[in-house]
C-alpha positions in Angstrom: -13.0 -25.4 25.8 -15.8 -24.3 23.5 -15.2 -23.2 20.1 -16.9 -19.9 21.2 -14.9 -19.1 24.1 -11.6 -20.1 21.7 -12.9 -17.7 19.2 -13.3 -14.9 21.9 -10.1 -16.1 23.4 -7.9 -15.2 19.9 -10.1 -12.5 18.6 -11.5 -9.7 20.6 -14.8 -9.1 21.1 -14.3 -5.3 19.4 -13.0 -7.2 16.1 -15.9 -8.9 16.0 -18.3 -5.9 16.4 -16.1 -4.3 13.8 -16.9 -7.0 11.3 -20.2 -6.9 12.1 -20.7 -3.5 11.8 -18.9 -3.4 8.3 -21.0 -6.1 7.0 -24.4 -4.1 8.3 -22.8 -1.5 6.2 -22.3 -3.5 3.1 -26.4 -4.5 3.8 -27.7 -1.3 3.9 -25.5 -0.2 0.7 -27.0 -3.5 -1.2 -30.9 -2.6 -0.1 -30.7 1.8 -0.3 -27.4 2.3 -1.7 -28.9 3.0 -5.3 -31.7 5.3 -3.7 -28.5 7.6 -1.9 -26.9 7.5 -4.7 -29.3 8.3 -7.3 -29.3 11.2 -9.5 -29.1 14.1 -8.9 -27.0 14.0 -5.7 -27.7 16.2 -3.3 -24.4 17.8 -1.3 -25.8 16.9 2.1 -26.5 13.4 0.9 -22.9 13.1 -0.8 -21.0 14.3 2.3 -22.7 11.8 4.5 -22.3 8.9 2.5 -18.6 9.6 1.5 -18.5 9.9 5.7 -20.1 6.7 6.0 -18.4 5.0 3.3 -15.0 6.4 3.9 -15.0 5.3 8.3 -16.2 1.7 7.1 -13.8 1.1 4.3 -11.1 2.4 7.1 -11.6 0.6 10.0 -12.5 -2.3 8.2 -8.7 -1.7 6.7 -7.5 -1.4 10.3 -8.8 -4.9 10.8 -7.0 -6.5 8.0 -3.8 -4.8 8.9 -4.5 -6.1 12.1 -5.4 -9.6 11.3 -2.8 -9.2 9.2 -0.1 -8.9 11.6 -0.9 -11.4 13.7 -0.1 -13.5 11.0 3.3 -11.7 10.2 4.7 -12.4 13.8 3.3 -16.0 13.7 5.1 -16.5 10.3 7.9 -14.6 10.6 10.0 -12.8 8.2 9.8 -12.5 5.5 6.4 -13.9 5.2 4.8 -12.0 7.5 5.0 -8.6 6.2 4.6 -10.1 2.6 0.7 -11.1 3.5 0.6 -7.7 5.7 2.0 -5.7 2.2 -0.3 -7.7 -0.6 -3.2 -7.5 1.5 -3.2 -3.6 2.1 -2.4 -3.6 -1.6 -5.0 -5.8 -2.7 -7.5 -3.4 -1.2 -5.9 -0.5 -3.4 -6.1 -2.1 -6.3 -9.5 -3.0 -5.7 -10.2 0.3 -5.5 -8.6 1.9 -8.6 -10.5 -0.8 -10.7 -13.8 0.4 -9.3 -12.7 4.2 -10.1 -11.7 2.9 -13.7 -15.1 0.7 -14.2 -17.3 3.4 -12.6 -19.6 6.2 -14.1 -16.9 8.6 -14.3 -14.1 9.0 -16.7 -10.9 9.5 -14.7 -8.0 8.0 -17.2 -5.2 9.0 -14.5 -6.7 7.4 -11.4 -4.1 4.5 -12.1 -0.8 7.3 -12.1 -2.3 9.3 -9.4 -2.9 6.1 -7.3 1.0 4.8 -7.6 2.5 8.5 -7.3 0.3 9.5 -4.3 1.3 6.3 -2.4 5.2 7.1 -3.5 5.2 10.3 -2.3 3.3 9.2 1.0 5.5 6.1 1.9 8.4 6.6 0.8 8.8 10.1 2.1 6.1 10.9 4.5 5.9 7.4 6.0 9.6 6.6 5.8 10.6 10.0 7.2 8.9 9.2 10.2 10.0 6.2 10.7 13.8 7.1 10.2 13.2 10.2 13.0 11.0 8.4 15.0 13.4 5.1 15.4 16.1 7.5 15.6 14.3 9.5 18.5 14.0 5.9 20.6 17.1 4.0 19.9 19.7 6.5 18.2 21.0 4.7 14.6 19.4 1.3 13.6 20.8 -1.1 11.7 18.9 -2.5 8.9 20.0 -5.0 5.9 21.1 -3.3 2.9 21.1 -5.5 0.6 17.7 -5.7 1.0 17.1 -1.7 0.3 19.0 -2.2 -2.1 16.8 -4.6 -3.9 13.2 -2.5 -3.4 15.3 0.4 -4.7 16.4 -1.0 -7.6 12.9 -2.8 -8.3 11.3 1.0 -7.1 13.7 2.4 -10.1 13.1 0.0 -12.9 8.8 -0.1 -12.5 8.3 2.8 -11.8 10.4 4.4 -14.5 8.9 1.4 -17.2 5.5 2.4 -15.7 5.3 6.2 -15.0 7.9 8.2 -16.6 8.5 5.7 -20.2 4.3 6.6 -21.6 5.9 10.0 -22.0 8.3 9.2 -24.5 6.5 6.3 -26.3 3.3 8.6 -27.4 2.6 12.5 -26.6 -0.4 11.7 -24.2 1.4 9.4 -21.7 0.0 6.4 -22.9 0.8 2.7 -24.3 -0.7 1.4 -27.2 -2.2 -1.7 -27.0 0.5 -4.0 -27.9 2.7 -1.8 -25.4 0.0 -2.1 -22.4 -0.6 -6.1 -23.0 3.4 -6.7 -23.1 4.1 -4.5 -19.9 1.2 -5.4 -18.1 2.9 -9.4 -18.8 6.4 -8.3 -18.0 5.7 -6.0 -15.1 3.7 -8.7 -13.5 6.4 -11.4 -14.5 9.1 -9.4 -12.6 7.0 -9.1 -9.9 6.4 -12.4 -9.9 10.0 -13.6 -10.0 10.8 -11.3 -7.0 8.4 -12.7 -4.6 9.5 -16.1 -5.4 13.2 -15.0 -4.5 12.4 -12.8 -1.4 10.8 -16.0 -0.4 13.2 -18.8 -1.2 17.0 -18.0 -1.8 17.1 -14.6 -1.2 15.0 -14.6 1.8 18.4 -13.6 4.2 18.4 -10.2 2.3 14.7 -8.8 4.1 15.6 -10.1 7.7 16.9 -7.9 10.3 21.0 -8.1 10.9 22.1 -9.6 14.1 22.6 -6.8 16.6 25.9 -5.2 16.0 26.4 -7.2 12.6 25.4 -5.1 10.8 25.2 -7.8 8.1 22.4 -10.2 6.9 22.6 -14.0 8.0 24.9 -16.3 5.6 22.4 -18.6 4.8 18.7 -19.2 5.9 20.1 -21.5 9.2 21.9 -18.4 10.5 20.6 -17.2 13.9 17.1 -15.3 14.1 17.2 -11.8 14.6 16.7 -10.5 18.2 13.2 -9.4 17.7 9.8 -9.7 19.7 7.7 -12.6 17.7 5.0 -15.1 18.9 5.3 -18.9 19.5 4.7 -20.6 16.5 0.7 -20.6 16.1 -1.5 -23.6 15.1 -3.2 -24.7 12.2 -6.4 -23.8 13.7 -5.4 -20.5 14.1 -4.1 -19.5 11.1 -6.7 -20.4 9.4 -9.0 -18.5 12.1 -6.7 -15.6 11.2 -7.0 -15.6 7.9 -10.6 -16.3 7.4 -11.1 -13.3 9.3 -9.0 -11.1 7.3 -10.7 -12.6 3.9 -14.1 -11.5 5.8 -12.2 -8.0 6.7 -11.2 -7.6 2.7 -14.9 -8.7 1.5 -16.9 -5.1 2.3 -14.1 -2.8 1.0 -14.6 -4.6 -2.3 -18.4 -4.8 -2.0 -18.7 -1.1 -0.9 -15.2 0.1 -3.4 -18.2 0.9 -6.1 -20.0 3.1 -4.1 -17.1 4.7 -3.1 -16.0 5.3 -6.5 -19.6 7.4 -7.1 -19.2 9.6 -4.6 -16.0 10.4 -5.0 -16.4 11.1 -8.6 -19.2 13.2 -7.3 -17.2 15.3 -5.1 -14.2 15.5 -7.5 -16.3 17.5 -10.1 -18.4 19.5 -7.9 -15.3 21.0 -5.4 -13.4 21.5 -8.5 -10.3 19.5 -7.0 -7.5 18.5 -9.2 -8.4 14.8 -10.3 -5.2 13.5 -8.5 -7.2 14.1 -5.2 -8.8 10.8 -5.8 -5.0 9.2 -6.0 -4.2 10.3 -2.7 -7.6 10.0 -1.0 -7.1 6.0 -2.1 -3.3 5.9 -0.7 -4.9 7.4 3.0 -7.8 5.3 2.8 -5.4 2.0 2.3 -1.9 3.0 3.5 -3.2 4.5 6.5 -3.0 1.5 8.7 -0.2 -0.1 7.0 1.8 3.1 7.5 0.8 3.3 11.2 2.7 -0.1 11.5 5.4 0.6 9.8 6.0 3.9 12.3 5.7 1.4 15.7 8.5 -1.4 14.3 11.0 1.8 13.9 10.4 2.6 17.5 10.6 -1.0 18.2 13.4 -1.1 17.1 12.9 -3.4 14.2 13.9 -0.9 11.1 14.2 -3.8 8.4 10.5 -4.4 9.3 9.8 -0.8 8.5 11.8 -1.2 5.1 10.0 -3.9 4.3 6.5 -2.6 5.2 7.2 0.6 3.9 9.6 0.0 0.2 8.3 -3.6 0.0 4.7 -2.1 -0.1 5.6 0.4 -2.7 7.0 -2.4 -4.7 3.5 -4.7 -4.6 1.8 -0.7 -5.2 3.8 -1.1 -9.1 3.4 -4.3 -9.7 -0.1 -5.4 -8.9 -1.9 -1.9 -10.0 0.6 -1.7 -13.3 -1.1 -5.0 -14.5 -4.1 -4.8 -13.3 -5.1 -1.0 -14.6 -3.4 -1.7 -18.1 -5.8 -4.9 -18.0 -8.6 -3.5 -17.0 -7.9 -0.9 -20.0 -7.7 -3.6 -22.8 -10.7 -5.5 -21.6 -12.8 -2.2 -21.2 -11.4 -0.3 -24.3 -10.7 2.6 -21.7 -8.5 5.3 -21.9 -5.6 4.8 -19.6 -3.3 7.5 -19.4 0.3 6.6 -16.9 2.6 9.2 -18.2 3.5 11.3 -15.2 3.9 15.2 -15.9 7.6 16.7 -16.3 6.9 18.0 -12.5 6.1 14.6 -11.1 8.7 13.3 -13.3 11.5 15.4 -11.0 9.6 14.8 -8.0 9.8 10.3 -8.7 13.8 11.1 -9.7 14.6 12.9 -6.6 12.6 11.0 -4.3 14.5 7.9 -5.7 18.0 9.6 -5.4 17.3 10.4 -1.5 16.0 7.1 -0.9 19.7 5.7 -2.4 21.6 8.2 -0.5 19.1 7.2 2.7 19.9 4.0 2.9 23.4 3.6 0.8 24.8 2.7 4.5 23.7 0.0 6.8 22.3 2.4 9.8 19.8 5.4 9.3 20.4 9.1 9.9 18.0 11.3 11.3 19.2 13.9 8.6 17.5 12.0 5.9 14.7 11.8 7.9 13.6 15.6 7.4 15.0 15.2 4.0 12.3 13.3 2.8 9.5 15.3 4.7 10.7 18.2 3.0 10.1 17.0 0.0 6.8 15.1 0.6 5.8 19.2 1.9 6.7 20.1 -1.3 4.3 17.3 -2.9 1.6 18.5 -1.1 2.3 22.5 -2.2 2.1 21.3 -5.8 -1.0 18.6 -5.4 -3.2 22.3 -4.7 -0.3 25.1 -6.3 1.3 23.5 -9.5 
């Protein structure tokens, strides 16, 4: 068999036009871009770049995610949904940096990013999962000790990152010395977790035998009774992963342009500047989000923890670093001190989360809890 027809064979045709439509994308933003976007912009001329810029960046995020879990069910847990979650969050973070190195000056872009993608996963995202799983297949059991430990990681970032600028200077920021030694022990901790989720903790983010309701005892324990793939090749990993390294390369290349516009459109609606926070959670968590929603009504709810808490987790501790970096380097302002009414909003959301998933199965109850309160985010984003 040909190498073409084996290409065809494991990738769609339609992926393929996808990728080759983003990359004609990227082309035409390298040869006219600076034209378009060439002072002054005109509305008409804004509106239908953002349009353009905003479907690529998408579907090209679609493919990763896609790409992306193919390799999670070749892998299996946990390292599947590890390259699914840092590969979506790679793609944020690419983003924020080419808000925080564009034209503009939008200090918060960092903050806004991490709170906008709390607010949407952990209470939009996961309250559809919980009723939607719930809907299908009653109560599922998941792994607690897992939760537990994105929690408990969820609490301690997030608190260092967000809510500790307050109290350490009056306008929510670190001073230097501050920003280099959290950005270095934020990332550390980060660090240290991955290495554990993969090695000898790795039986605390797989799925509890049916009826269990209890993680494995050690690593040979038997397999969760999930759907997953024969074990792929070599040649199709690295197939796989080429093409999701080919998916990643025109968000980056066209995150700059995106960053213009956007700045553009910020400042002429008048929109409060945590509108480009939550326009980069959509644009990224979109897709991830969308898989997260289909392993609750699979059936497989620790995937959906892991997708959905696990991503929050990489959200802290890749764009913590990498904004207070960028910050240092640039000798830009980088404010992460969340206001007083964020502040209750990140406490609450974390006490819910704790109650949601102090058991070992889910409640539908919990479920509208936490779109509640992601309605209420969404009053305040426009009404504060």
């Amino acid at each position: 068999m040909s190498t073409e027809s084996t290409s065809t064979r494991l990738i769609p045709r339609a992926t393929w036009a996808l990728l080759a439509c983003a990359w004609l994308v990227v082309g035409l933003f390298m040869a006219l871009g600076a034209q378009w976007l060439a002072a002054p912009l005109r509305p008409s001329m804004a509106a239908g770049v953002f349009a353009l810029l905003f479907a690529t960046i998408l579907a090209a995020s679609f493919g990763v995610v896609r790409q992306a879990d193919h390799l999670a069910h070749q892998l299996g847990e946990p390292y599947g949904t590890l390259i699914l979650t840092l590969s979506i969050v790679a793609i944020e973070v690419i983003l924020i940096v080419s808000v925080l190195l564009g034209p503009g000056d939008f200090p918060t872009i960092g903050r806004d990013s991490i709170f906008a993608v709390m607010m949407i996963i952990m209470n939009l995202v996961m309250g559809m999962c919980l009723l939607t799983g719930w809907a299908r297949h009653g109560d599922q059991e998941y792994n607690a000790q897992g939760a537990a430990s994105y929690l408990s990681m969820i609490a301690l970032l997030t608190g260092t990152a967000l809510v500790l600028p307050n109290y350490t200077s009056g306008a929510g920021e670190f001073t230097r010395v501050q920003a280099a030694g959290m950005a270095v022990l934020t990332a550390l901790l980060y660090g240290v977790f991955l290495w554990l989720q993969m090695r000898s903790c790795k039986r605390f983010f797989i799925q509890p035998p049916a009826g269990e309701m209890a993680s494995p005892a050690d690593a040979a324990a038997p397999m969760p009774a999930v759907a997953t793939h024969a074990p792929a090749g070599r040649k199709t990993l690295l197939l796989r992963s080429a093409l999701l390294l080919a998916m990643v390369l025109p968000i980056v290349l066209l995150a700059h342009y995106l960053a213009i516009v956007t700045d553009y459109g910020i400042a002429a609606a008048g929109a409060p500047p945590a509108i480009g926070g939550v326009l980069i959670a959509i644009i990224v968590f979109t897709p991830e989000s969308i898989t997260a929603v289909r392993a609750a009504m699979n059936n497989e709810m620790q995937r959906a923890i892991n997708l959905c808490l696990g991503a929050f987790v990489s959200t802290v501790g890749l764009t913590v670093p990498a904004v207070l970096a960028i910050g240092l380097l640039t000798g830009k302002p980088v404010v992460m001190g969340v206001s007083a009414t964020e502040t209750l909003l990140f406490a609450v959301t974390l006490v819910l989360a704790l109650l949601s998933f102090n058991g070992q199965r889910t409640s539908p109850v919990q479920g509208w809890m936490h779109l509640m309160l992601f309605g209420v985010f969404g009053m305040l984003l426009f009404q504060p």
